[in-house]
N, CA, C and O of each residue as an XYZ file, in Angstrom:
856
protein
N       6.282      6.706    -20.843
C       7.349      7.471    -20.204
C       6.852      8.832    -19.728
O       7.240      9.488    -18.761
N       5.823      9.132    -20.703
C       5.846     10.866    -20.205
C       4.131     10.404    -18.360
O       3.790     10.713    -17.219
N       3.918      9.811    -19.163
C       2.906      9.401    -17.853
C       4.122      9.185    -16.312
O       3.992     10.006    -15.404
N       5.086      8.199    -16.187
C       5.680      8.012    -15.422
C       6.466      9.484    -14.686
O       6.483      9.948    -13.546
N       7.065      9.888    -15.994
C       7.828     11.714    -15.518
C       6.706     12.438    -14.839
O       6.923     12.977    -13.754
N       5.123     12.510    -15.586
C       3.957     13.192    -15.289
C       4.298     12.897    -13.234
O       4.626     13.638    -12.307
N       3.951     11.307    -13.388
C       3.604     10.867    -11.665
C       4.624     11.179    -10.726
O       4.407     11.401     -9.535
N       5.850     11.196    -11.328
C       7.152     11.305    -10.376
C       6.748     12.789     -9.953
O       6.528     13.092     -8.780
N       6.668     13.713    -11.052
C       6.368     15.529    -10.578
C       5.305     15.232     -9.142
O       5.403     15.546     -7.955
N       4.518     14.650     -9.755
C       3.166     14.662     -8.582
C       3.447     14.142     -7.026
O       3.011     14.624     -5.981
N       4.397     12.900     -7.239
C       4.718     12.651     -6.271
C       6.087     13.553     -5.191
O       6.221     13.730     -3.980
N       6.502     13.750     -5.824
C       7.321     14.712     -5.185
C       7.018     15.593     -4.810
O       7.580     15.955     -3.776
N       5.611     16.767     -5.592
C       5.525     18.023     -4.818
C       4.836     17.753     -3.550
O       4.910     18.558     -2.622
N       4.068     16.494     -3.450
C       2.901     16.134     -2.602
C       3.711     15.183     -1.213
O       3.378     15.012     -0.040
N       4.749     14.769     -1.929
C       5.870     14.928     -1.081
C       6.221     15.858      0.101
O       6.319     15.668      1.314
N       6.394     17.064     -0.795
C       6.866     18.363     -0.163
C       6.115     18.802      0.637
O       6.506     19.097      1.767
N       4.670     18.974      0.192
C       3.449     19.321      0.652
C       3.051     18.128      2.152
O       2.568     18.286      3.273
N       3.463     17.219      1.532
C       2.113     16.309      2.784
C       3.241     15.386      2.968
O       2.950     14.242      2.620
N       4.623     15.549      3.475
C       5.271     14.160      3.866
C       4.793     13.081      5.239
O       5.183     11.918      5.345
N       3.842     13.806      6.247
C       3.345     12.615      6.733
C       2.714     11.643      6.121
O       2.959     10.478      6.435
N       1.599     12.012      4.937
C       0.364     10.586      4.954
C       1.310     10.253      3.096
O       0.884      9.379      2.341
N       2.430     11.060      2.764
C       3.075     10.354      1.524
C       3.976      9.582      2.054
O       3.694      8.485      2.536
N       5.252     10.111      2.019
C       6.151      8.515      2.669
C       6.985      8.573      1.560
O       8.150      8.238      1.779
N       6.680      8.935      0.340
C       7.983      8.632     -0.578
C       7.669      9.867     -1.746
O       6.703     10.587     -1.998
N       9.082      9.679     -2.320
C       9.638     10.624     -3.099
C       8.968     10.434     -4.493
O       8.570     11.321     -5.249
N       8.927      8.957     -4.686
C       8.727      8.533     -6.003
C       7.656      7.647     -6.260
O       7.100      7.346     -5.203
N       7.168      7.131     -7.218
C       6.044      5.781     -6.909
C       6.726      4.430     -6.815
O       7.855      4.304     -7.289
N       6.102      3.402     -6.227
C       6.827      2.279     -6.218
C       7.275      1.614     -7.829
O       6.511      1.602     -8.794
N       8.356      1.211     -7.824
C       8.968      0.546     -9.042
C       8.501     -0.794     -9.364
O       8.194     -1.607     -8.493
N       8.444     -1.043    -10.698
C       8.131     -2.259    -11.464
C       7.884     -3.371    -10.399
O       6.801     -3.839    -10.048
N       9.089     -3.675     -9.982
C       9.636     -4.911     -9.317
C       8.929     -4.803     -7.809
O       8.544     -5.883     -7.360
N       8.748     -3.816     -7.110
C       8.487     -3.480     -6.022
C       7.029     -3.866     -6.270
O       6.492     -4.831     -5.728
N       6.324     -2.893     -7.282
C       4.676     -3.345     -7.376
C       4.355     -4.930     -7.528
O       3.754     -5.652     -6.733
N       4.884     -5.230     -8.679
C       5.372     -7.116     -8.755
C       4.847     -7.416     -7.740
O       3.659     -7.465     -7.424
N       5.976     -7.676     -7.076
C       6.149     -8.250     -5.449
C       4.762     -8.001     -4.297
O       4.243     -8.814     -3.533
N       4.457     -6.617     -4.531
C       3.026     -6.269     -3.664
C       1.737     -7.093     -4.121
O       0.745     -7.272     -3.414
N       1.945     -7.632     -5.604
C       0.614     -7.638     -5.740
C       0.506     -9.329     -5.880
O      -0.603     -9.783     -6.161
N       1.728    -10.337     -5.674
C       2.090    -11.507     -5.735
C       0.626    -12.769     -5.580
O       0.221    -13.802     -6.113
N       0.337    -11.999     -4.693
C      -1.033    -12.774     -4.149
C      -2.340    -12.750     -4.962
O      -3.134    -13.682     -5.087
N      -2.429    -11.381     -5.550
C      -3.056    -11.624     -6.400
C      -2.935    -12.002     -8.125
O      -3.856    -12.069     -8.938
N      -1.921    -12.149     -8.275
C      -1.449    -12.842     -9.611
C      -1.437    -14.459     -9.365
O      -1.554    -15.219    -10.327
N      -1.268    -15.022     -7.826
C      -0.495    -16.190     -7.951
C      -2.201    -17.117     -7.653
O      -2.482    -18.002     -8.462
N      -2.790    -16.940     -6.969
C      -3.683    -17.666     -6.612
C      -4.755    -18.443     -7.569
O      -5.414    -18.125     -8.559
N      -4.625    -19.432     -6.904
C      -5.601    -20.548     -7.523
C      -6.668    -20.837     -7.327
O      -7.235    -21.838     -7.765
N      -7.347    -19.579     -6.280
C      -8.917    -20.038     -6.021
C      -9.396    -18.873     -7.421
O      -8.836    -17.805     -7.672
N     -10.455    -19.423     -8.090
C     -11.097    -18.996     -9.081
C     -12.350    -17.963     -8.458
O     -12.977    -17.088     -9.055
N     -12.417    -18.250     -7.556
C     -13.759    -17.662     -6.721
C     -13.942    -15.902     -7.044
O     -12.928    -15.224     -7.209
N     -14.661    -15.575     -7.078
C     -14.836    -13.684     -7.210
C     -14.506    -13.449     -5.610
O     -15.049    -13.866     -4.587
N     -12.965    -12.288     -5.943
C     -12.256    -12.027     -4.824
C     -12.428    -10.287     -4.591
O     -12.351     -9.453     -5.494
N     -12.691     -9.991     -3.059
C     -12.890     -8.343     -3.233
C     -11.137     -8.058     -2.722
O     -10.339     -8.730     -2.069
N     -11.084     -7.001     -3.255
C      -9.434     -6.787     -3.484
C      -9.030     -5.006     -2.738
O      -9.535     -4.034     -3.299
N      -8.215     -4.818     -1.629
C      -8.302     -3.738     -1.426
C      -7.036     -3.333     -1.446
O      -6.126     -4.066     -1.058
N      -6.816     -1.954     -1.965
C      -5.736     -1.006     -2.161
C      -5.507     -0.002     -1.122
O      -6.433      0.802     -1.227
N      -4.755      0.333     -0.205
C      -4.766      1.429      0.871
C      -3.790      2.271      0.345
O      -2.864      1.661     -0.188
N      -3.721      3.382      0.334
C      -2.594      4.604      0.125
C      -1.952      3.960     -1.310
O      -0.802      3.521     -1.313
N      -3.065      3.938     -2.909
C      -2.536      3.706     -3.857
C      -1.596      5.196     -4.229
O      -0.395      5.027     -4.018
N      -1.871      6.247     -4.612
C      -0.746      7.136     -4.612
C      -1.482      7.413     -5.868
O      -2.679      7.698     -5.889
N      -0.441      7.284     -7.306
C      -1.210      7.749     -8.401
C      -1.137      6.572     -9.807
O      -1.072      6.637    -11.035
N      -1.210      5.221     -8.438
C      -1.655      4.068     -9.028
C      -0.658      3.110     -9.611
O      -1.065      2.054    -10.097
N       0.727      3.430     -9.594
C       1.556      2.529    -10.026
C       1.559      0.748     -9.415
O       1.881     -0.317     -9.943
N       0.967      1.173     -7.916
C       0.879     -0.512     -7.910
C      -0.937     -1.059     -8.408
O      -1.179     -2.218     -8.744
N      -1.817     -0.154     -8.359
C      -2.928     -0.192     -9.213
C      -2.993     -0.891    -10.346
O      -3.926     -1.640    -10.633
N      -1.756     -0.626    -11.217
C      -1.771     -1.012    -12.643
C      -1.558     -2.293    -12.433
O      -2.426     -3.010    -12.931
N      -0.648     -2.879    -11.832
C      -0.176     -4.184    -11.365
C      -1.424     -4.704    -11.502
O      -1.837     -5.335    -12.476
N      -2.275     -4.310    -10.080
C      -3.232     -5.025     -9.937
C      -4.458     -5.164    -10.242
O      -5.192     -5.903     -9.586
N      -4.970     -4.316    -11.530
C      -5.413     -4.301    -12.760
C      -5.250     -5.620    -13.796
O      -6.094     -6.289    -14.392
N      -3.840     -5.686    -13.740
C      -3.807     -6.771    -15.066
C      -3.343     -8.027    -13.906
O      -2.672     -8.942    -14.384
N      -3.567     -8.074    -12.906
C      -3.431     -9.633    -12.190
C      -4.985     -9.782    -11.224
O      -5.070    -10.482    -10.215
N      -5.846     -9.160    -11.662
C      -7.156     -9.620    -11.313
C      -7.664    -10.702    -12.120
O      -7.256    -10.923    -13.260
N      -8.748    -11.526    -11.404
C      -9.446    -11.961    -12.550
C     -10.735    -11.493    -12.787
O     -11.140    -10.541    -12.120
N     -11.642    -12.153    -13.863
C     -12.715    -11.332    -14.614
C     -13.751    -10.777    -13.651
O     -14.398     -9.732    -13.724
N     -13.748    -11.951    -12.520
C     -14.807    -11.473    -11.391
C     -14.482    -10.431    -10.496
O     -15.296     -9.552    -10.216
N     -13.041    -10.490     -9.909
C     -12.370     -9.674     -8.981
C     -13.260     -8.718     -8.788
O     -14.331     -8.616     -9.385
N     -12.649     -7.671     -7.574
C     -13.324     -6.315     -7.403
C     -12.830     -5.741     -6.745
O     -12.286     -6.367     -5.835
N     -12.680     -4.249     -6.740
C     -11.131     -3.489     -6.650
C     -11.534     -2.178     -5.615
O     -12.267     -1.242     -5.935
N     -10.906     -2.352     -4.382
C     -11.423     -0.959     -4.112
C     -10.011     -0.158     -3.568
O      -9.179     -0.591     -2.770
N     -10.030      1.178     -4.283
C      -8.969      1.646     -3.547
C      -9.179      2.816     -2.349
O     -10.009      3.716     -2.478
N      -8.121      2.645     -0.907
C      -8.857      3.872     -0.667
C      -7.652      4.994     -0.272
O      -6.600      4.710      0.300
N      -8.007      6.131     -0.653
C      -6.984      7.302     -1.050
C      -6.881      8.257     -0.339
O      -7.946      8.852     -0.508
N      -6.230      8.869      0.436
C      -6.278     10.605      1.521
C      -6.221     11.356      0.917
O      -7.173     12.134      0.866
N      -5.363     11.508      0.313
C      -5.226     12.181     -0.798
C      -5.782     12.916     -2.406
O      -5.694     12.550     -3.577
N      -6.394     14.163     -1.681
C      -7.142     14.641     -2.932
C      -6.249     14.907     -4.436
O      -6.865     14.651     -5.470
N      -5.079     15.320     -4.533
C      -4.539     14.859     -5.862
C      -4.069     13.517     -5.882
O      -3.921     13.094     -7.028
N      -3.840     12.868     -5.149
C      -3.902     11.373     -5.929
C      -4.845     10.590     -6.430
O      -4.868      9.680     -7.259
N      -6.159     11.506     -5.285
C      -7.564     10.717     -6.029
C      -7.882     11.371     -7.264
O      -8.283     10.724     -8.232
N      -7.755     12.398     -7.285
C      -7.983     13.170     -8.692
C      -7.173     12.509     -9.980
O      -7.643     12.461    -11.117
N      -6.091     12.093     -9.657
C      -5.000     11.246    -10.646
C      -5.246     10.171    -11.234
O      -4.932      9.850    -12.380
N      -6.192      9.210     -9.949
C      -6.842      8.375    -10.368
C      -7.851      8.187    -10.968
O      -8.084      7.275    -11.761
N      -8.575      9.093    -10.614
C      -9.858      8.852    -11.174
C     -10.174      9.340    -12.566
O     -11.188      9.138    -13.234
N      -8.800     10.209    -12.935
C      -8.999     10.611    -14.158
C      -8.293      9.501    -15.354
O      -8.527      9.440    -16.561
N      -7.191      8.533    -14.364
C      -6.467      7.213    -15.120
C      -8.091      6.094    -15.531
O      -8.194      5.144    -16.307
N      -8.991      6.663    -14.743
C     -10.707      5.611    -14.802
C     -10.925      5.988    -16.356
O     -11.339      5.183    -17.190
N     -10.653      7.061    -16.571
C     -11.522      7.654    -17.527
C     -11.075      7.964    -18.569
O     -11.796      8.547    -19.378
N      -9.697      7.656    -18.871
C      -8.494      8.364    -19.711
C      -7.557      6.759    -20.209
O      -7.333      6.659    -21.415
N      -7.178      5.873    -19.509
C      -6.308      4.800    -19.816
C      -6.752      3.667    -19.682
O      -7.073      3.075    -18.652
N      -6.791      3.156    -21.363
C      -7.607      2.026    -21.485
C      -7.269      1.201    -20.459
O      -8.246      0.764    -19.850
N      -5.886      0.737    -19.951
C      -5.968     -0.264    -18.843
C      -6.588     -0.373    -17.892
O      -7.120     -1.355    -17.375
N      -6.525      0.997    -17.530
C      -7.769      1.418    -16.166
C      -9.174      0.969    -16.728
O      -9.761     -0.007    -16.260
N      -9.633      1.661    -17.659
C     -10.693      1.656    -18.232
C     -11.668      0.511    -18.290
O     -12.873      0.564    -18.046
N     -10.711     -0.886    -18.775
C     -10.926     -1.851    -18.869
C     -11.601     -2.532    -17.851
O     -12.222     -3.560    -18.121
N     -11.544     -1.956    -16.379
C     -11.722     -2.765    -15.507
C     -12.802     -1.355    -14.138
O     -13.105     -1.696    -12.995
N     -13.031     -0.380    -14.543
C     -13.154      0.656    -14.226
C     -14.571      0.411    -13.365
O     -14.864      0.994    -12.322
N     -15.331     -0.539    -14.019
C     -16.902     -1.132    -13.641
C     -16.363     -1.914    -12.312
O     -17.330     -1.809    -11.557
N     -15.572     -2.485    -11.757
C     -15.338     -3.289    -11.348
C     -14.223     -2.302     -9.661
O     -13.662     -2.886     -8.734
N     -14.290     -1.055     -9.857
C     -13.156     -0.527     -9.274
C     -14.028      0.293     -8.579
O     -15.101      0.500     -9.146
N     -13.749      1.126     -6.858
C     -14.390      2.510     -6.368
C     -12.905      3.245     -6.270
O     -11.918      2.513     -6.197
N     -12.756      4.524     -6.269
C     -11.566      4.708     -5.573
C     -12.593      5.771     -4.448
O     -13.358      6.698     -4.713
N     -12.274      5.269     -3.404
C     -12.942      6.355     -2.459
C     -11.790      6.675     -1.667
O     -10.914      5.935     -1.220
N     -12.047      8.655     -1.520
C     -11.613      9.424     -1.139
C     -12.250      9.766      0.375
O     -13.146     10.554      0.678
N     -11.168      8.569      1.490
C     -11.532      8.728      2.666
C     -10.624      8.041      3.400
O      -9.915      7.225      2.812
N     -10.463      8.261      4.948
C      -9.095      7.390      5.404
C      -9.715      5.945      5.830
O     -10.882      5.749      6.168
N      -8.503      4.820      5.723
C      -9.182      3.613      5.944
C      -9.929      2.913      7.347
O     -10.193      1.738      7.601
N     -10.118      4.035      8.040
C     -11.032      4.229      9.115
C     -12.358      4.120      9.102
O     -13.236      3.781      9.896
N     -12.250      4.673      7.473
C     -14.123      5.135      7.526
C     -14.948      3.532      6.428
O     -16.150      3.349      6.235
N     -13.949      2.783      5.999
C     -14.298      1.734      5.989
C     -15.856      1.038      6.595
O     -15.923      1.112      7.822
N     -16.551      0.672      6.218
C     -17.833      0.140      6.978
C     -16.920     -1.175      7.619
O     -16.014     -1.918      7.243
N     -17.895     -0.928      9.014
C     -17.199     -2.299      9.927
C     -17.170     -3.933      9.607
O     -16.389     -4.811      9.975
N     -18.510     -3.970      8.652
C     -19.109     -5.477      7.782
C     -18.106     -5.437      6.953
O     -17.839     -6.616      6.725
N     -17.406     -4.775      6.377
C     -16.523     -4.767      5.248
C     -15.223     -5.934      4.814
O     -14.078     -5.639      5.154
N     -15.415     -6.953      4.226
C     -14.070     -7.778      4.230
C     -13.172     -7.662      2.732
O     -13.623     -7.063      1.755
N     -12.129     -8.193      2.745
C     -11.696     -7.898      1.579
C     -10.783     -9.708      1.754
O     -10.391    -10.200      2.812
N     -10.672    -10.368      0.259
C      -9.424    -11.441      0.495
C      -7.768    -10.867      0.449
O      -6.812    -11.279      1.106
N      -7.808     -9.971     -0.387
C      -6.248     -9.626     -0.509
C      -6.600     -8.293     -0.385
O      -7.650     -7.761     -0.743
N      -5.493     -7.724      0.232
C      -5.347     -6.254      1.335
C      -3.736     -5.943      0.601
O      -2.886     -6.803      0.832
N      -3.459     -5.130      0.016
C      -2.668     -4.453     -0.385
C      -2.360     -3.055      0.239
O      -3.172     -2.146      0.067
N      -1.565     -2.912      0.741
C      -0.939     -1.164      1.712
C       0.047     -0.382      1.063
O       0.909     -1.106      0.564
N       0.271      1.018      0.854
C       1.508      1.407      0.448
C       1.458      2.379      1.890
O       2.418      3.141      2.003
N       0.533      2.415      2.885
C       0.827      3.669      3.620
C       2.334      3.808      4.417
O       3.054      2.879      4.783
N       2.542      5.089      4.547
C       3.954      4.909      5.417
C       4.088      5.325      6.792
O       4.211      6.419      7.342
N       4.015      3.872      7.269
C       3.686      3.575      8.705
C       5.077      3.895      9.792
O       5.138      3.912     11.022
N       5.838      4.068      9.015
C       7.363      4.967      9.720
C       7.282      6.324      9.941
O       8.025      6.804     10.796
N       6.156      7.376      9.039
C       5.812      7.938      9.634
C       4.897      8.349     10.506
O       4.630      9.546     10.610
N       4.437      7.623     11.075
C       2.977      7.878     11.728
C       3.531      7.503     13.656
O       4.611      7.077     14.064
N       2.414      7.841     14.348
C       2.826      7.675     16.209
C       2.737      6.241     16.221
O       2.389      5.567     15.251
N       3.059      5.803     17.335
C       2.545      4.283     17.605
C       1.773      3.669     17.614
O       1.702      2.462     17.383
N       0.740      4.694     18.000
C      -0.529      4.208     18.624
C      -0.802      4.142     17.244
O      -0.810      2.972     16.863
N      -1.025      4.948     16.365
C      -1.643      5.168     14.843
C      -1.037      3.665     14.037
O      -1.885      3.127     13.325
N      -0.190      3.236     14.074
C       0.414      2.111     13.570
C      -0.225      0.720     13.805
O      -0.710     -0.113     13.039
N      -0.028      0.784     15.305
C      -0.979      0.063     15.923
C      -2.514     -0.254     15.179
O      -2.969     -1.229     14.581
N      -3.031      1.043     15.530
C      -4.863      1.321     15.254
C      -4.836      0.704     13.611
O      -5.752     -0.010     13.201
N      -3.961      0.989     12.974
C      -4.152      0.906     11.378
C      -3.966     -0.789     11.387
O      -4.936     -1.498     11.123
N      -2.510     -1.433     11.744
C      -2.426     -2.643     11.166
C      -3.773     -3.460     12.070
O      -4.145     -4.489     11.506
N      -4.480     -3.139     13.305
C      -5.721     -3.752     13.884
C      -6.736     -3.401     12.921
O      -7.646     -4.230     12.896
N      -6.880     -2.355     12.053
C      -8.050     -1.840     10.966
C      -7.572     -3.385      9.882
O      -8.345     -4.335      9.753
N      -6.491     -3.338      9.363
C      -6.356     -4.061      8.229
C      -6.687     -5.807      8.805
O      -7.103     -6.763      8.151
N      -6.339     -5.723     10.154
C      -6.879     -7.535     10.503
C      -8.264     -7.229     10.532
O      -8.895     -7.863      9.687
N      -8.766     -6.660     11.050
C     -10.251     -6.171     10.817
C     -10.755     -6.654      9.489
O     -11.218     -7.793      9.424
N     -10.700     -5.774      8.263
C     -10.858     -5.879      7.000
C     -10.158     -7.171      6.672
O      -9.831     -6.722      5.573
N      -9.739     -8.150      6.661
C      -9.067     -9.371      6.031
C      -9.931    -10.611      6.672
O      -9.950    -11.079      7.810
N     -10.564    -10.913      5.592
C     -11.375    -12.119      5.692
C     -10.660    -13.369      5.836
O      -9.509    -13.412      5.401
N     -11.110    -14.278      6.320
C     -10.467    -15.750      7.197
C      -9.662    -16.302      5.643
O     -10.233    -16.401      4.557
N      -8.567    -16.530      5.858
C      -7.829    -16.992      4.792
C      -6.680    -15.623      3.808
O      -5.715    -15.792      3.062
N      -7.368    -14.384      4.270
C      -6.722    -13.430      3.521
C      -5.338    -12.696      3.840
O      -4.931    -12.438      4.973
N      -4.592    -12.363      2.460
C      -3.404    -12.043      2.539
C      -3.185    -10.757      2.683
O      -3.711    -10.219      1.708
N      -2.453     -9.566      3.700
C      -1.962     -8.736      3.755
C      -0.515     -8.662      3.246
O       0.335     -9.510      3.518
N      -0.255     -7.313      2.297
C       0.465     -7.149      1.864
C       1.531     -5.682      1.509
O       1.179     -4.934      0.597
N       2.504     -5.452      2.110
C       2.957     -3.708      2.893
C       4.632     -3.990      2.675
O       5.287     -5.031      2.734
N       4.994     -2.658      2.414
C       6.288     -2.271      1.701
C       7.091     -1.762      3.540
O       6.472     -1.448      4.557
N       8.001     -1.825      3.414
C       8.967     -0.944      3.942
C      10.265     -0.568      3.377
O      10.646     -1.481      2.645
N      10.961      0.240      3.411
C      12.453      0.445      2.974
C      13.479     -0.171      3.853
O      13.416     -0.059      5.078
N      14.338     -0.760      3.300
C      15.440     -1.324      4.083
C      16.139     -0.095      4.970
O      16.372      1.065      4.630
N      16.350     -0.681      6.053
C      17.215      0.088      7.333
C      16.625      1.788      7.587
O      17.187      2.624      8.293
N      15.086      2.025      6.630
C      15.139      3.361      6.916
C      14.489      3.988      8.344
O      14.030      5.130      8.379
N      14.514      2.933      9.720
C      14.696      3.583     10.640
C      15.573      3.848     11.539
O      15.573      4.638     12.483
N      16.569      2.861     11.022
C      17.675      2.884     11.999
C      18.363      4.385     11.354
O      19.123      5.175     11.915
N      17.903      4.418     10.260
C      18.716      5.407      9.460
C      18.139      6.883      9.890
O      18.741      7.941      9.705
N      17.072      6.764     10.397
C      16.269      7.964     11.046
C      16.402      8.410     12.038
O      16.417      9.565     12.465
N      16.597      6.637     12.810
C      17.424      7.292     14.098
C      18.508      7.866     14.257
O      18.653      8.755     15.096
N      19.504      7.427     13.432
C      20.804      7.712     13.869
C      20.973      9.449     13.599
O      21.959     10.111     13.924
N      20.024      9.846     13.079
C      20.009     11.532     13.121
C      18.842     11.958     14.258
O      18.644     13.165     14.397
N      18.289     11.290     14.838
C      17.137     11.868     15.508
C      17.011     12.229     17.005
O      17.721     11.361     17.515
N      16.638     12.823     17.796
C      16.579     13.313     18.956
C      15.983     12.013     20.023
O      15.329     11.198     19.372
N      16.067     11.730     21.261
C      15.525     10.621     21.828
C      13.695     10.328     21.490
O      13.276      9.268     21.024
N      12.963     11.318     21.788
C      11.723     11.123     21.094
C      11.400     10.602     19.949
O      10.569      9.694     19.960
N      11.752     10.874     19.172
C      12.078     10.093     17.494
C      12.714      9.177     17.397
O      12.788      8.773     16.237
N      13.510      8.339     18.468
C      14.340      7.309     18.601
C      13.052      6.488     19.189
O      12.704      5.549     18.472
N      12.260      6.701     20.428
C      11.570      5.878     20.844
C      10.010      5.487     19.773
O       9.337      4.513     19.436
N      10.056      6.871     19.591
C       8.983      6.319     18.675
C       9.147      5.281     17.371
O       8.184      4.568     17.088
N      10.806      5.177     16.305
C      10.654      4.606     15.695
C      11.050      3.465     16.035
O      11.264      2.636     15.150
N      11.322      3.010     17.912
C      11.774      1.695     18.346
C      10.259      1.261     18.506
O      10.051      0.106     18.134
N       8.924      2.104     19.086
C       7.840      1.077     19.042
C       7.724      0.549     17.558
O       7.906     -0.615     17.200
N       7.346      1.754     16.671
C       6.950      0.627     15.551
C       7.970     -0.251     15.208
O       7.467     -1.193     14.595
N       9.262     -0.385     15.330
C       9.499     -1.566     15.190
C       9.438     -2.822     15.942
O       9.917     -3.827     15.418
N       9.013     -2.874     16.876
C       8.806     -3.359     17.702
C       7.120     -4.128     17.505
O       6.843     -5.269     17.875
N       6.253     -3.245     16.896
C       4.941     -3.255     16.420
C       4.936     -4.640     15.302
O       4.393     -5.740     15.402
N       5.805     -4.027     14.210
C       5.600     -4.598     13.196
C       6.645     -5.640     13.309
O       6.872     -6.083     12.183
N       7.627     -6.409     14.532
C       8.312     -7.076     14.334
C       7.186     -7.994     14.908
O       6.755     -8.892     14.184
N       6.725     -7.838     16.063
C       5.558     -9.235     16.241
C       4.537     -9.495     15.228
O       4.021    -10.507     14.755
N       4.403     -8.006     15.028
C       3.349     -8.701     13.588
C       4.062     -9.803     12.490
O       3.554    -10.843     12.071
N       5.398     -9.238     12.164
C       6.329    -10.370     11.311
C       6.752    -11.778     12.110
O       7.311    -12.717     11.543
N       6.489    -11.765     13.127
C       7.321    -13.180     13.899
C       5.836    -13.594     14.365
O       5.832    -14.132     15.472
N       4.712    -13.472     13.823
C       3.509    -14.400     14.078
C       2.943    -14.863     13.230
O       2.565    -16.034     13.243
N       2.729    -13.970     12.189
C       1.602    -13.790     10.724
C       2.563    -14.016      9.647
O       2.236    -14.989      8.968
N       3.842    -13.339      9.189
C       4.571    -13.388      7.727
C       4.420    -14.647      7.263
O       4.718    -15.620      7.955
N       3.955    -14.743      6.078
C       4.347    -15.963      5.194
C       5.372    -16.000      4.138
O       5.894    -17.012      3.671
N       5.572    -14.920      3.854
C       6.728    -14.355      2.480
C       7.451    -13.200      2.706
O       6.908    -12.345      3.405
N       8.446    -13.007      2.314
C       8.938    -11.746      2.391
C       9.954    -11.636      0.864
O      10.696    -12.573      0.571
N       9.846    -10.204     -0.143
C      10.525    -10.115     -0.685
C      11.430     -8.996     -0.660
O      10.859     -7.906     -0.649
N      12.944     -8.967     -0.647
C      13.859     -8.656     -1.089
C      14.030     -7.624     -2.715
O      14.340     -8.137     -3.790
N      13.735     -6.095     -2.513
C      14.126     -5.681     -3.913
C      14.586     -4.370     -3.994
O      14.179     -3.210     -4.041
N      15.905     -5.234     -3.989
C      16.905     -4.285     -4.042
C      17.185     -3.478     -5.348
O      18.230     -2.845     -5.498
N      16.525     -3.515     -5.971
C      16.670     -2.589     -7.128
C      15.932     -1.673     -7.481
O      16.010     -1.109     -8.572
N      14.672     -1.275     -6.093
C      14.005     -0.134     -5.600
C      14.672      0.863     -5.411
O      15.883      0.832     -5.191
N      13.693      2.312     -5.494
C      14.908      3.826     -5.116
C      13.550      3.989     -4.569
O      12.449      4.155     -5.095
N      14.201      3.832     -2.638
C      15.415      2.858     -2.234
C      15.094      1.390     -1.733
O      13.941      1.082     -1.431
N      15.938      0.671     -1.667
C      15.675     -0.644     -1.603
C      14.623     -1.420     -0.826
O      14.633     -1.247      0.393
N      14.035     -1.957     -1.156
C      12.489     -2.406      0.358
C      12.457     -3.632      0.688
O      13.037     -4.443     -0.035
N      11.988     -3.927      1.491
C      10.805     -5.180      2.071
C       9.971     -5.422      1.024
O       9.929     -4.599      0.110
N       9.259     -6.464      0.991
C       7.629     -6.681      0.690
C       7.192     -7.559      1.909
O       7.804     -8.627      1.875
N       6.414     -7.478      2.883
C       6.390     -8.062      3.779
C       4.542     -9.146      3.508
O       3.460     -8.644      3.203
N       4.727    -10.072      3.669
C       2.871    -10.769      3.129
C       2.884    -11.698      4.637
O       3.691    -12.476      5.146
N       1.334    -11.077      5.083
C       0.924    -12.007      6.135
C      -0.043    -12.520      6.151
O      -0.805    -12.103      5.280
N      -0.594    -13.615      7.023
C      -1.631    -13.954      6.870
C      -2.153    -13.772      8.351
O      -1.377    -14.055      9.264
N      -3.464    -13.302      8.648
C      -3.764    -13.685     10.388
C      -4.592    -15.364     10.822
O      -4.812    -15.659     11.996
C-alpha cells in the first residue's frame, strides 16, 4: 500500500510537470495491467520470447509482466522519463519481484525512436498517450511499433473510453481536428489488425485494451 500511495504522488506531480509524454493522473489499475499483459500470460509457445514495454511509468504494468514471463523471456523497457526511470531502476534493486528477474530486464532511458532498426520484439506492450501527441507523431510511433513486432507478434495499448470526444467537446477547432486524425489513425489500425479488445470499466477512468496483430 505505501509503495502504491509512494507511485500515485509520483505520478501526479510528473503529471503536473510533463502532461504531454505522461497521459495520466494515476498508474494503470490491477485489471487494466491484467488485460495489457494478456498475451503474455496466455501463450503457448514455450520458445524464449523478447518482450517490450514502452512508456512503463513506475512499473505497475511491469509487475504484471514480471510474474507472466517465462524463465527464458526477456524484458526490455523503454522510459522518457528520468523519474520514472529512476523509480525503476531502483524497484531492480530494492523489490524482490523485480529482483527476481532483474538479469533478464534493460530499462533504457531513451525515446522509442532510438531503438536499433534490427531490433524485434514478440509481444510489444505501450502505455504511451497517443491522445496527446500531433498526428504525424501518432502516426511515426504506431509505424515504429510495426517496425519492432516480429512476424506473428502481438501489440498491445490502452486508451480511455470517450476521452476524445470528451476533449473535444471543450476544445477550439484545432484541437478538434487534431483529435479527429488520431482517431481516425487508430480506427484503421483497429478495423485491420485488432484481434481482442478489453472492456475495464473499473479503471480511474474507464479504458480500452486494444491487442493487434500486423
Amino acid at each position: 500500500m505505501t509503495s502504491r500511495i509512494a507511485d500515485c504522488r509520483l505520478f501526479l506531480s510528473e503529471f503536473r510537470r510533463n502532461f504531454r509524454t505522461t497521459g495520466a493522473i494515476l498508474p494503470s489499475g490491477r485489471r487494466l495491467s491484467t488485460a495489457l499483459v494478456h498475451f503474455v500470460r496466455e501463450s503457448a509457445d514455450h520458445r524464449p520470447r523478447r518482450i517490450l514495454e514502452v512508456g512503463p511509468g513506475t512499473g505497475a504494468v511491469t509487475r504484471h509482466l514480471i510474474r507472466s514471463m517465462q524463465p527464458t523471456d526477456c524484458l526490455d523497457l523503454v522510459e522518457l522519463n528520468q523519474s520514472f526511470v529512476d523509480c525503476l531502476n531502483d524497484r531492480f534493486r530494492s523489490d524482490p519481484e523485480f529482483q527476481s528477474v532483474a538479469q533478464r530486464c534493460r530499462v533504457l532511458h531513451c525515446p522509442i525512436e532510438n531503438l536499433p532498426a534490427e531490433t524485434s520484439y514478440d509481444v510489444l506492450v505501450s502505455g504511451l498517450p497517443m491522445n496527446n501527441f500531433a498526428v504525424a507523431e501518432v502516426e511515426h510511433i504506431l509505424g515504429i511499433l510495426r517496425r519492432l513486432a516480429a512476424p506473428g507478434a502481438t501489440v498491445s495499448f490502452f486508451e480511455y473510453m470517450g476521452i476524445r470526444r470528451l476533449k473535444a467537446a471543450f476544445s477550439g477547432r484545432t484541437e478538434r481536428t487534431r483529435l479527429r486524425g488520431i482517431e481516425q489513425l487508430v480506427g484503421r489500425l483497429l478495423k485491420d489488425h485488432e484481434i481482442r479488445r478489453d472492456w475495464i470499466w473499473s479503471n480511474v477512468p474507464p479504458a480500452y485494451v486494444h491487442h493487434v496483430r500486423f
